[in-house]
C-alpha positions in Angstrom: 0.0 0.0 0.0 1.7 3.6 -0.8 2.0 6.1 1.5 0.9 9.1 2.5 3.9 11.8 1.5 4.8 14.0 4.3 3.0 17.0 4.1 -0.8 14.5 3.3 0.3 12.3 6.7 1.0 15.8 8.5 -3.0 16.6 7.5 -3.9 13.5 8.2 -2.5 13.4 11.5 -3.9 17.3 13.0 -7.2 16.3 11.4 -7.3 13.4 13.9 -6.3 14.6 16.7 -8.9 15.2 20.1 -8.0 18.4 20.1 -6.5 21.5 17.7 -5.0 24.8 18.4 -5.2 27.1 15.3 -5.5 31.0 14.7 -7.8 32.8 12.9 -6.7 35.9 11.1 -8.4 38.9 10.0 -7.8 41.7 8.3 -11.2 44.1 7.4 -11.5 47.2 5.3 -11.0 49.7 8.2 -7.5 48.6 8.0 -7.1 48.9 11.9 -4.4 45.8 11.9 -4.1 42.3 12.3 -7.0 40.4 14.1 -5.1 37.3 15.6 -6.6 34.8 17.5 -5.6 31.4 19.0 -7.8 29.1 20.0 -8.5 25.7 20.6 -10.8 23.3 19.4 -12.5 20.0 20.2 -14.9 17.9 18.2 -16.3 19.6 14.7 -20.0 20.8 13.2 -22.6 21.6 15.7 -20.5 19.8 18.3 -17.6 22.0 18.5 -15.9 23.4 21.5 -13.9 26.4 21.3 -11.8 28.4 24.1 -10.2 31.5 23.1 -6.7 31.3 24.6 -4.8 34.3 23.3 -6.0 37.6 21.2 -4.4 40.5 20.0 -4.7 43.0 17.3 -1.4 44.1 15.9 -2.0 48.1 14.1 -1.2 48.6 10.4 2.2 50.7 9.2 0.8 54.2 7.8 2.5 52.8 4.7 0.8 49.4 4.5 -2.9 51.2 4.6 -1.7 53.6 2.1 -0.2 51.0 -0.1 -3.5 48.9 0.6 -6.2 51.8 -0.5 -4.3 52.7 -3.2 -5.9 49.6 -4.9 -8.8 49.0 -2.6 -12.8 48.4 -4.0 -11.3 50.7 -7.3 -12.1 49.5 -10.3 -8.6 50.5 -11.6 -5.4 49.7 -10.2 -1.8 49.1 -10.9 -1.6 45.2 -11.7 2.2 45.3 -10.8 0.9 46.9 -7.8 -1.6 43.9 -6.8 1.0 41.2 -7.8 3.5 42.8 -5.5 1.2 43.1 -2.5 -0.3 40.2 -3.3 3.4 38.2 -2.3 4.2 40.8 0.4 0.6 40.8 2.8 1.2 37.0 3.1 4.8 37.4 4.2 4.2 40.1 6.4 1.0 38.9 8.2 3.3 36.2 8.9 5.3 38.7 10.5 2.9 39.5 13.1 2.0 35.9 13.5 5.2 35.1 15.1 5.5 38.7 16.8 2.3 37.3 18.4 3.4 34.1 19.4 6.4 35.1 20.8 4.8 38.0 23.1 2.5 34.8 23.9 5.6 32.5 24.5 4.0 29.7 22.2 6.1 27.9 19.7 5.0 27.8 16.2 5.6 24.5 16.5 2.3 23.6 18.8 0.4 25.8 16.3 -1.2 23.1 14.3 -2.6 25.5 11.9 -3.2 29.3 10.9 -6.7 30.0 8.9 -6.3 33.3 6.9 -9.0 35.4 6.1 -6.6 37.9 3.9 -6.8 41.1 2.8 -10.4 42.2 0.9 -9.1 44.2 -2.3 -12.3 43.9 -4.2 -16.4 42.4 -3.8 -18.3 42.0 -7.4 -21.6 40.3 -6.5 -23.3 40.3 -10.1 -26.3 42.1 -7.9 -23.3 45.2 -8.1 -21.6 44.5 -11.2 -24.3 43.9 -13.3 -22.0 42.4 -16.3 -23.7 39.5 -18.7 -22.2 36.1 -18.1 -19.5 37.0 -15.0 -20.5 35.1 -12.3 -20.7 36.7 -8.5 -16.9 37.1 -7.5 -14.6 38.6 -4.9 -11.2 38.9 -4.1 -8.7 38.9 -1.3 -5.1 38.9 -1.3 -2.0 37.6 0.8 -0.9 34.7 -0.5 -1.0 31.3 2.0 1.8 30.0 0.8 3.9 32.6 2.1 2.3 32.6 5.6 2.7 29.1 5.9 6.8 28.6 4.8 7.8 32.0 7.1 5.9 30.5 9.7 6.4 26.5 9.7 2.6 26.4 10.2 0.1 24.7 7.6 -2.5 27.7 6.4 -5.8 27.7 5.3 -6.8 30.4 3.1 -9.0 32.0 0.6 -11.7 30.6 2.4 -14.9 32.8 0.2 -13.6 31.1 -3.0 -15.6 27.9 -2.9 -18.4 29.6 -1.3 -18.8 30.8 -4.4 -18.0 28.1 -6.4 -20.9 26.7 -5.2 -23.3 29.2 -5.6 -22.6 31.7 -3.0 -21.9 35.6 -3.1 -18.8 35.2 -0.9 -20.2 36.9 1.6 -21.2 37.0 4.7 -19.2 34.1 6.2 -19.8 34.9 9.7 -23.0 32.4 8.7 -20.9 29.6 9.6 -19.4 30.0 13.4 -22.5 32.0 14.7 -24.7 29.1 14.0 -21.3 26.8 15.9 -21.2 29.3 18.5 -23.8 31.5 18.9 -27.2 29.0 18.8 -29.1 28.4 21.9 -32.3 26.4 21.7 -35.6 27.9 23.3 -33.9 31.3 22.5 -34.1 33.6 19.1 -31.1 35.3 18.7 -29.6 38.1 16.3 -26.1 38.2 16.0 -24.8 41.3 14.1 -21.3 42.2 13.5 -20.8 46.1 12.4 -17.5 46.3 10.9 -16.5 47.8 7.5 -20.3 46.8 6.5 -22.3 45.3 8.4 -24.2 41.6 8.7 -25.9 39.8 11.1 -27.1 36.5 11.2 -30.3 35.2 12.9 -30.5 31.9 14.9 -34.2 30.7 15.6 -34.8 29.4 19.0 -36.2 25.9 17.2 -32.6 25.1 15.7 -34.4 25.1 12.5 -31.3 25.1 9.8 -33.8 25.9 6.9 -34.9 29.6 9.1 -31.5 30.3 9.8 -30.7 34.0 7.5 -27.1 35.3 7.0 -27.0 38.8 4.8 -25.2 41.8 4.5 -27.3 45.4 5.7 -25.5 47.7 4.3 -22.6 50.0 5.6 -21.0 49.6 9.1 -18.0 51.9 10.0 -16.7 52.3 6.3 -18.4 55.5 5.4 -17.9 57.1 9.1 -14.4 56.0 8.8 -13.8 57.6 5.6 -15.4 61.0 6.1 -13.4 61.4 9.6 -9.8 61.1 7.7 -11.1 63.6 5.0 -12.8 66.2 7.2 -11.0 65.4 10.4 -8.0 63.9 10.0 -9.1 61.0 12.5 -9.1 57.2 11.8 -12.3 57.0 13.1 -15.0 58.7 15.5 -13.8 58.0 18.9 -16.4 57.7 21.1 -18.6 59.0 18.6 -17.6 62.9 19.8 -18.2 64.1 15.9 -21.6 62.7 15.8 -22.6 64.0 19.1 -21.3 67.2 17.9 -23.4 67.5 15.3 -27.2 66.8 13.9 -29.0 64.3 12.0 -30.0 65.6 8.6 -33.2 63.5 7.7 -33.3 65.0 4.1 -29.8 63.2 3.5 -30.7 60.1 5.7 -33.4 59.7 3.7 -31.4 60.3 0.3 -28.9 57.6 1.3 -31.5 54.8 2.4 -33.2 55.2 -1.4 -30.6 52.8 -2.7 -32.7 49.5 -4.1 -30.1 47.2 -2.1 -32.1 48.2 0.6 -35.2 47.0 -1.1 -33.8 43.5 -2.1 -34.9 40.1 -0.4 -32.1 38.6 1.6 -29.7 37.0 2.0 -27.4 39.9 0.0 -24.0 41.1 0.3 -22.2 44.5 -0.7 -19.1 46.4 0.1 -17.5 49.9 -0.3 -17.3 49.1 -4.0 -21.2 50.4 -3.7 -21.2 52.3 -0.4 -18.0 55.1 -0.9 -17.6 58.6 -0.8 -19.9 59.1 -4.6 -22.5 57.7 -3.4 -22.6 60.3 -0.3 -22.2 62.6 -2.4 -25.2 61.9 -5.3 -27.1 61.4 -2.0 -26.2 65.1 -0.9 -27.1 66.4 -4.4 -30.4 64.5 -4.6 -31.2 65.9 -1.3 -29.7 69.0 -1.4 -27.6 68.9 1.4 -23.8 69.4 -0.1 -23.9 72.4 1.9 -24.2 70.9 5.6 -21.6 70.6 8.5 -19.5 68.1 7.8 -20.3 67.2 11.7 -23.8 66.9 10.7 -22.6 64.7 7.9 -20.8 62.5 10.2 -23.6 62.4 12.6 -25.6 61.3 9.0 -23.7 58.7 8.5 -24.0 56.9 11.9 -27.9 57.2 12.2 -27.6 55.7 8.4 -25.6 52.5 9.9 -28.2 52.3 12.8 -31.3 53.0 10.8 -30.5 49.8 7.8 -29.5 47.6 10.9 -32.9 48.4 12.7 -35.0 48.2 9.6 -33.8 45.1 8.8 -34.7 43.8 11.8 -38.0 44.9 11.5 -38.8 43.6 8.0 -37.3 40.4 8.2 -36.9 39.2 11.7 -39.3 37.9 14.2 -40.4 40.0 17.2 -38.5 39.3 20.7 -35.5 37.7 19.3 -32.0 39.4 21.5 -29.3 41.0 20.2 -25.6 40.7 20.1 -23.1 43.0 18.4 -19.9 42.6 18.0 -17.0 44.7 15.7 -15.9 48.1 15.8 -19.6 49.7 15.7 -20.4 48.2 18.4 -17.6 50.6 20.5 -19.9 53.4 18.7 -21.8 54.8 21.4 -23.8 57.1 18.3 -24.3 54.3 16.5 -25.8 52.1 19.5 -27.9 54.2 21.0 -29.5 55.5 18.1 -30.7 51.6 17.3 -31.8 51.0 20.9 -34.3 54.1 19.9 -35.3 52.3 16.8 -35.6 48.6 18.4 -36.5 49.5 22.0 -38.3 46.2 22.3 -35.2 44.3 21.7 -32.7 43.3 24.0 -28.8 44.7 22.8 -25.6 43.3 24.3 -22.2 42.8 22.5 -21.1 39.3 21.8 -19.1 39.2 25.5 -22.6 38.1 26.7 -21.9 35.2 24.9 -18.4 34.3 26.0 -17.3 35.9 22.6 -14.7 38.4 22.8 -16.9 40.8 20.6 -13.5 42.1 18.9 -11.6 38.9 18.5 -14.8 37.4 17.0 -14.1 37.7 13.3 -10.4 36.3 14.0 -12.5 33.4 15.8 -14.7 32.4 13.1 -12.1 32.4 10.9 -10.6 30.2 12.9 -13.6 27.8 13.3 -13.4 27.6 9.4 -9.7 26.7 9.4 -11.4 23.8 11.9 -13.8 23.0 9.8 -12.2 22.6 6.7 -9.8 19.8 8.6 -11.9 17.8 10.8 -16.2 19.1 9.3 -18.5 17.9 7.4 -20.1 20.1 5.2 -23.4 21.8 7.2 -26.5 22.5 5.7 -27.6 25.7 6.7 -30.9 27.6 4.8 -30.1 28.3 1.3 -26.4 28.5 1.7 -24.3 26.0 0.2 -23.0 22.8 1.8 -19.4 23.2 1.4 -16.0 23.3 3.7 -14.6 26.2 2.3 -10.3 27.0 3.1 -7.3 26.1 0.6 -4.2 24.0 1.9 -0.6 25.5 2.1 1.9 23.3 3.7 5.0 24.4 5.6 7.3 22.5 3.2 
């Protein structure tokens, strides 16, 4: 009987163990830094166990974000430009994986694998792009190959691929771990992650797979993020001081919520190749607001995250169900307390409730996937497809 070569007995081998210790990485369009998170695992599928052992988020170089946007969601780029970054994301996330390992005093060696979410450069659902006979598509870069040589640690990557493949949009992925993690029976539940853009994902108290929904809302931090380092010269809206500063313009609130994603059944995804700083600004001309504060623009913008989140909810989802909120809206006091106005009747936590670091989540779930994709089966789960999503680089 011919055997396994090394790197096929190596799979073999972490795939049967009782127990597995990966990290999840991610790396989302704010372009904070690296999500890394190391956790292990036990069992696989609805029976999974997962402890969160270390997390950190290393911050981005002012160069890599500028190098980053300078192709990122634009329609054209430098190709040499995406070939080179391309190579060097993979080598330099693996970097910070073994920054991270050593601040946690954890060889790479009992690191059985590393699941890599990369770096999102562009999203083309055919509902954005519109173009006869291309498929839905999307893609991310940092090549798994050169995580997994710098580090010595097999890597699973490129997970939104065969999602796709299979009939998927690519997005939201978060489907997969909040159903692993998040489901309680006798208990509705809304899990909603407000990063870049946000999604949440609904987990009926019956376990039924077939009521389980997954979608995209519509933007989370990305146009608040943007708007603060072109008016303000500020990453972001700490503690939401801009918004508070100024007023909500309902003219342009209502101008930006006009867009017919809003209009379209779920499940749907989108990015900031729709939501960007031109379509604030046709929403300003349409409602003739180009003239307002750009504090009251800001403040705009957050109600606008709040306002898709909570009529979303309201359209789609039952009554009663609780909430948990996780990513970098959630730390938006603006954002939060304008949708407990709008869903007073619901119950709002963030994902610590849960025993789920809400800002290590993502890293988690990308994690879980890595997991998956080694010891799963695939999961039937509403009118997503049934597939173990991840490509395999080996070490050697």
């Amino acid at each position: 009987m011919a055997q396994l070569n090394t790197n096929l007995q190596h799979l073999f081998t972490i795939a049967q163990k009782p127990a597995r210790i990966g990290i999840g990485l991610m790396s989302g369009t704010s372009l904070d830094g690296l999500d890394i998170a190391l956790c292990k695992f036990t069992g696989s599928g609805l029976a999974t166990q997962c402890q969160l052992l270390q997390f950190t988020t290393i911050p981005y170089a002012d160069f890599f974000k500028s190098e980053v946007r300078s192709i990122f969601s634009r329609r054209q780029v430098d190709l040499e430009k995406v070939c080179l970054l391309n190579d060097f994301i993979g080598a330099y996330h693996a970097e910070l994986i073994l920054q991270a390992l050593t601040n946690w005093n954890v060889k790479p060696g009992d690191v059985d694998f590393i699941a890599s979410h990369g770096q999102t450069i562009y999203h083309a659902p055919k509902r954005l792009h519109r173009q006869e006979g291309y498929p839905n598509a999307t893609l991310q870069i940092g090549d798994g190959d050169h995580i997994a040589v710098k580090t010595g640690i097999l890597t699973i990557s490129d997970f939104r691929q065969k999602q796709i493949a299979a009939g998927g949009e690519g997005a939201p992925l978060a489907l997969y771990g909040d159903v692993l993690l998040g489901s309680k029976a006798g208990e509705d539940r809304i899990l909603v992650n407000i990063g870049g853009i946000s999604n949440l994902t609904f987990l009926p108290a019956d376990g039924d797979m077939d009521k389980v929904l997954c979608s995209d809302i519509g933007p989370g931090n990305t146009l608040i993020d943007m708007f603060c380092r072109t008016w303000f010269d500020k990453a972001y809206d700490e503690d939401s001081a801009i918004a508070f500063s100024g007023e909500v313009n309902e003219a342009l609130l209502s101008s930006l919520l006009k867009h017919p994603f809003f209009g379209e059944t779920p499940p749907k995804t989108t990015g900031p190749e729709l939501f960007n700083d031109e379509y604030v600004r046709k929403a300003q001309e349409r409602s003739g607001t180009s003239h307002i504060d750009h504090k009251d623009v800001i403040a705009t913008l957050s109600a606008f995250t709040a306002k898709a989140i909570a009529d979303f909810v309201r359209a789609y989802l039952p009554k009663g169900a609780q909430m948990f909120v996780s990513g970098g809206g959630a730390k938006n006091p603006f954002v939060m307390q304008y949708l407990e106005k709008r869903l007073y009747r619901t119950t709002i936590a963030d994902t610590a409730a849960l025993g789920i670091n809400p800002d290590a989540k993502e890293a988690i779930l990308f994690a879980l996937l890595g997991n998956e994709a080694l010891a799963g089966e695939p999961l039937h789960i509403g009118t997503n497809p049934s597939v173990l999503m991840g490509k395999f680089s080996f070490a050697g």
